[in-house]
N, C-alpha and C positions, 0 to 999 in steps of 0.2 A: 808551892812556890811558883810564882809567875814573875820571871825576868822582864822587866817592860822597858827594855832599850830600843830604842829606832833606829832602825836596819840603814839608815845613811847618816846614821853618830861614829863618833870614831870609834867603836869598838865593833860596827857593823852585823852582829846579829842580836836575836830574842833568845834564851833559852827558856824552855817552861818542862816542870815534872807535870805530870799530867794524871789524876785519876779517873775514872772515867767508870759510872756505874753499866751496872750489866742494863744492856738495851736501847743504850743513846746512841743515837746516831749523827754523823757528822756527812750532812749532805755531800756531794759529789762538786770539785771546786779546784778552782787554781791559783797558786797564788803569783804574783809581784815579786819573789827570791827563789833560794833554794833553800830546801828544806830536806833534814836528815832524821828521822824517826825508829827509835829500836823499843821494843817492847821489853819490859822487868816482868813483869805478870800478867798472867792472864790469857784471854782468847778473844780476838776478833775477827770480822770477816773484812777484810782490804780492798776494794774493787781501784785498778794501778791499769790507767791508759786503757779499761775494757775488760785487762784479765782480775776476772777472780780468786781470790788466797785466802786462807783462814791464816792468821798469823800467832803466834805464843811466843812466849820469852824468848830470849834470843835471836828473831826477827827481828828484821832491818829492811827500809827502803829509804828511797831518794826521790824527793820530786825537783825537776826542773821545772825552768819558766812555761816551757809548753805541758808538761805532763798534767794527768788532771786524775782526782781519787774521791773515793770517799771512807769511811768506816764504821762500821758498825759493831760495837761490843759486845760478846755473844758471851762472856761473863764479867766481871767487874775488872777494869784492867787497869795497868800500869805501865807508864810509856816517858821518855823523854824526848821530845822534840827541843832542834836547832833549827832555827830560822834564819839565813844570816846572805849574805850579798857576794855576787862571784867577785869582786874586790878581794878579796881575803884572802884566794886561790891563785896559782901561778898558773898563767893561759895557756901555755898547755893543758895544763889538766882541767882548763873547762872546755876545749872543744873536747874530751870524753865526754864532758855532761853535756852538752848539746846533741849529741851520735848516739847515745846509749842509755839502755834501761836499767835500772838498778832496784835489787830484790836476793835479798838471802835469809839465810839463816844464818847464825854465828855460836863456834859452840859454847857452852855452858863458862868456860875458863878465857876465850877471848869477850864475850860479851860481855863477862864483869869487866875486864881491861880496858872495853872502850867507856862503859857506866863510871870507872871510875874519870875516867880522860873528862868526861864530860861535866863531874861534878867540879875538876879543878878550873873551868872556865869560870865556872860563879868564885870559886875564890880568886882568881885573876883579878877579876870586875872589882871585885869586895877592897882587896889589899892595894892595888894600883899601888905593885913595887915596881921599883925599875925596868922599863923593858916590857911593860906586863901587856901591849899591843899583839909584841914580836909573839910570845910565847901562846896569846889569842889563838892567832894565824897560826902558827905550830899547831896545835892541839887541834884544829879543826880540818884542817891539810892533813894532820896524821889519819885522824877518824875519816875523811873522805876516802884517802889512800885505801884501808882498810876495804872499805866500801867495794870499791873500783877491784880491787885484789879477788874478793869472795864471790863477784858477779860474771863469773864465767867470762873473766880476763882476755882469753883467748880469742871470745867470739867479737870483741870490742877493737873500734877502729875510730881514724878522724876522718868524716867526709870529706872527699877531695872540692878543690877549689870552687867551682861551676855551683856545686849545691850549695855551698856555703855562700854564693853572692848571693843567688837565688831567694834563702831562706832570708839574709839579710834585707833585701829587695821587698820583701813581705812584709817582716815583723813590723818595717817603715809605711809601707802602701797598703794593709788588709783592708782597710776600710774606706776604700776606693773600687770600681768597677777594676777588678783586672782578672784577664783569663791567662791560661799556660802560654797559649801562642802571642798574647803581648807580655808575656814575662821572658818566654822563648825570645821575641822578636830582641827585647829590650836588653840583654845579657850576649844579645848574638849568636843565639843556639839555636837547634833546630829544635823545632815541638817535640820530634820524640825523642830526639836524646832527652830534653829534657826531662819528660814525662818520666821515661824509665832510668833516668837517676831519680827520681822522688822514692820509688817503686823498691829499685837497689838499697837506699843508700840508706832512706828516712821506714821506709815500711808499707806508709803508703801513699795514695796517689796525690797530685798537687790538690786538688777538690779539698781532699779529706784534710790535708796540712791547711787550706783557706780557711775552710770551714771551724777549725781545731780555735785558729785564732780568733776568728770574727765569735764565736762562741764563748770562748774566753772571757771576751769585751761585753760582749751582752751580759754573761753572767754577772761579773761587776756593776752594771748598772742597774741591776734588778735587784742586787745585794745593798746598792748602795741609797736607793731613790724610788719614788713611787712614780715613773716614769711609765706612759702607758706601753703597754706590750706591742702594742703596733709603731710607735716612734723607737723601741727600742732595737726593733728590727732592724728600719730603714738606716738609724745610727751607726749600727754597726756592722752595715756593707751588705745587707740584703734586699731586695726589690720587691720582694713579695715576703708577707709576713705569712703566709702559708706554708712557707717554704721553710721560712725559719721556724715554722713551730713542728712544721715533721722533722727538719733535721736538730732541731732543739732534743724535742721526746727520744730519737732514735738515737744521739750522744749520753743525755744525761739519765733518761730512763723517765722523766715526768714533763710536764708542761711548763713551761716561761713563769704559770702563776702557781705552781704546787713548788717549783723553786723559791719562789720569794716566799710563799708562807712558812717552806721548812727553816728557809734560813732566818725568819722573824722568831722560828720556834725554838733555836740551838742557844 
């Protein structure tokens, strides 16, 4: 089964059941939403923002608009992925997804409970009874909730105000010449406070959150276009393509052009 709705239609996400034979691999990638993933069977290996996890049934993660992964199936496996638009979320609960990482395991008797939550979306879709929007949004808010509950709750917070203009300041200007001390200057903060809210708040330093993004951007047009590797640099906020291919290889683990071949190969 492959849901094929468009994540800016009114019922704002994709659902897909996924099988997946032992040994495929799903290159390392960001997407455009968020995206909810729990495994039914099987074993694979997760690489989630750098760290690596062998994941089996009952595993669950969450990617954000910055977070970035890949997977590899170390036996034949079975998964359902939710692809779907922070629309659908009440704003509180997405500045958690902006602040926080998300990764568990769920036991044996809740993980059917959300497998089943998730089969009733595709009857939602299917029956389009009255209301059946509201109950979307229910159903996918209850399963986040979940989510947010089993990832070490306690350790989760909302960034205070400064990093969040900051970060906003970015996601609009990455692909512009900009350094800390003109992001300091332009927010009215000092370079190191700022610095060491990136450090505190997000994990790590503003470089690495630039970098996170202009990466991002690149990888889409590598995915997207036979765009040479040297314009896809300069496109996406780098000034030397040197630079972009070591800090390319040293994020994603391959080169600008073993990236496009993998992903011509998926």
């Amino acid at each position: 089964m492959k849901y094929e709705l468009d994540v800016t239609d009114e019922y704002g996400f994709i659902l897909y059941e996924r099988f997946i034979s032992a040994g495929t691999k799903f290159p390392m990638h960001w997407h455009e939403f968020l995206e909810f993933e729990i495994i039914v069977s099987g074993s694979a290996e997760h690489i989630y923002n750098g760290n690596r996890y062998t994941v089996e049934a009952g595993d669950a993660y969450m990617m954000c608009y910055y977070d970035f992964h890949s997977l590899t199936a170390l036996t034949d496996v079975k998964l359902y992925s939710i692809h779907f638009n922070k629309s659908l979320l009440d704003q509180e609960m997405t500045q958690f997804l902006d602040y926080n990482k998300f990764h568990c395991r769920f036991p044996e008797e809740e993980a059917g409970r959300i497998i089943q939550r998730i089969k009733e979306l595709t009857e939602e879709t299917d029956r389009k009874l009255p209301f059946h929007n509201l109950i979307i949004k229910n159903i996918i808010t209850e399963i986040v909730i979940a989510m947010i509950r089993k990832s070490s709750a306690d350790k989760m917070h909302v960034a205070p105000l400064p990093i969040q203009r900051a970060i906003a300041y970015m996601n609009e200007h990455f692909l512009e010449k900009i350094t800390l001390e003109e992001l300091a200057e332009q927010l009215s903060f000092s370079t190191n406070y700022l610095g060491q809210l990136f450090k505190n708040q997000i994990g790590c330093t503003f470089n690495e959150y630039l970098n996170t993004l202009r990466l991002k951007y690149a990888s889409s047009l590598l995915a997207a276009s036979d765009m040479p590797v040297k314009e896809v640099a300069y496109i996406s906020g780098y000034s030397s393509v040197e630079y972009f291919m070591y800090v390319f290889r040293k994020k994603m683990g391959m080169t600008p052009g073993e990236y496009r071949r993998q992903g011509e190969s998926v």
